[in-house]
C-alpha positions, -999 to 999 in steps of 0.1 A, spaced: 217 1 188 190 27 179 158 27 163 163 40 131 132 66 117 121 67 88 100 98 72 76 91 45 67 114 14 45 118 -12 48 96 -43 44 112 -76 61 94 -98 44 61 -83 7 84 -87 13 85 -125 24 53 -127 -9 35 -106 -30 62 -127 -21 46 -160 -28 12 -149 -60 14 -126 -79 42 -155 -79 23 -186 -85 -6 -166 -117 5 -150 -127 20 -183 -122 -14 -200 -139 -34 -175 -171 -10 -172 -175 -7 -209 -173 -43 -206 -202 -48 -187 -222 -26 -206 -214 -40 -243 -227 -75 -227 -258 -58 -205 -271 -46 -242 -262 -81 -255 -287 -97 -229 -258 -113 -211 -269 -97 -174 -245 -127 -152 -212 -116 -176 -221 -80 -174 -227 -84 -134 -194 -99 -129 -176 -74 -154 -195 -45 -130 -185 -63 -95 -145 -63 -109 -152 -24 -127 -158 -14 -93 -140 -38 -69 -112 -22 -88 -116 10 -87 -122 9 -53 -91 -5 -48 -71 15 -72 -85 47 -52 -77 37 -16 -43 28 -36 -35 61 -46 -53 82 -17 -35 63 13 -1 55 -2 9 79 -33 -8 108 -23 -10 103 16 -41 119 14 -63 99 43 -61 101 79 -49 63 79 -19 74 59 15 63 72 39 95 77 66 77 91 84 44 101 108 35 135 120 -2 133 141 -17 156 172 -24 144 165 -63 148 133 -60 127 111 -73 162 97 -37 166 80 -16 140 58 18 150 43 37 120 27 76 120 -5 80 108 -11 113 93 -42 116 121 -12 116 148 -18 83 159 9 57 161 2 20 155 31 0 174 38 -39 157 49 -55 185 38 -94 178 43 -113 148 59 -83 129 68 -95 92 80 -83 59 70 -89 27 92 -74 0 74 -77 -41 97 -90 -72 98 -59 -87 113 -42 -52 94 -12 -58 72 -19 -26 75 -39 7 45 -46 31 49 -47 68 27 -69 95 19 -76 129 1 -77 160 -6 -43 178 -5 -39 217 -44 -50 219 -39 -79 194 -52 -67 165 -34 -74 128 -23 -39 106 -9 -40 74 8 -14 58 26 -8 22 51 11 16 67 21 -21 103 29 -30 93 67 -43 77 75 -5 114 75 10 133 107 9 163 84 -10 167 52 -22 190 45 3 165 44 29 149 24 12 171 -4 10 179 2 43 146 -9 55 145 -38 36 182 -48 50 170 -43 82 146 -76 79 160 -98 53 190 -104 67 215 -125 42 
C-alpha cells in the first residue's frame, strides 16, 4: 500500500473559536493582577501576571502556527504510512520533518484535534497538532485518525 498525503489548510472557524477563549482570558487574568498589585498583594498579582502572559503566549503560538499557519514552523501537509510507523510533515519553510522512531498519536475527547510524535532521523523529539477544520473534509480527517487507532 501507499502513503496516503494529506494537505493542510487554514482554520477559521477553529481562529474564532481559540480567539474567544484565549482574549477574555488574558484580559481576566491581567486585570487580575493589577486589582491585587493596587491591593498590596505583589506574590498574587506576580503569579496572576506569570499565567496573563504564559497564556497569551501560548494562545498566540496557538493561533499563529496551527489556525492561521502563519509561521515558518507551520505544518502544510501530512504523508503517513499506511501502518501508522512513518509520518513526514511540510513545513511551510519547505522543510520536511520525517517521524521515523517512536511515532505516536494522541487523539483529544472532544476529537476536534489529534497530536502526532516521534523521533526524527537525528534523534530528536517533534510534536505536531493538528485540528479537524485544517483538513480539506472531514473525511480526511477521520481517515488519519483510522490510520493509527486501529479497532
Amino acid at each position: 500500500m501507499s502513503k496516503r498525503l494529506f494537505t493542510l489548510q487554514k482554520d477559521k472557524q477553529g481562529l474564532i473559536w481559540d480567539l474567544m477563549l484565549y482574549i477574555p482570558t488574558v484580559v481576566a487574568l491581567l486585570g487580575l493582577s493589577a486589582s491585587f498589585w493596587y491591593q498590596h498583594n505583589p506574590y498574587l498579582s506576580y503569579l496572576l501576571l506569570f499565567l496573563g502572559s504564559f497564556f497569551a503566549i501560548a494562545g498566540t503560538n496557538r493561533i499563529l502556527k496551527t489556525r492561521l499557519m502563519f509561521l515558518s514552523s507551520s505544518p502544510i501537509s501530512l504523508e503517513v504510512s499506511p501502518a501508522g510507523n512513518w509520518a513526514s510533515v511540510k513545513l511551510k519553510s519547505g522543510q520536511s520533518v520525517e517521524l521515523i522512531k517512536q511515532v505516536k498519536f494522541f487523539k483529544d475527547l472532544s476529537g476536534k484535534s489529534v497530536g502526532l510524535s516521534g523521533t526524527d532521523g537525528s534523534g530528536r523529539l517533534q510534536q505536531f497538532v493538528f485540528h479537524k477544520g485544517q483538513f480539506l473534509m472531514e473525511k480526511e480527517f477521520e481517515a488519519l485518525v483510522k490510520i493509527f487507532i486501529k479497532n
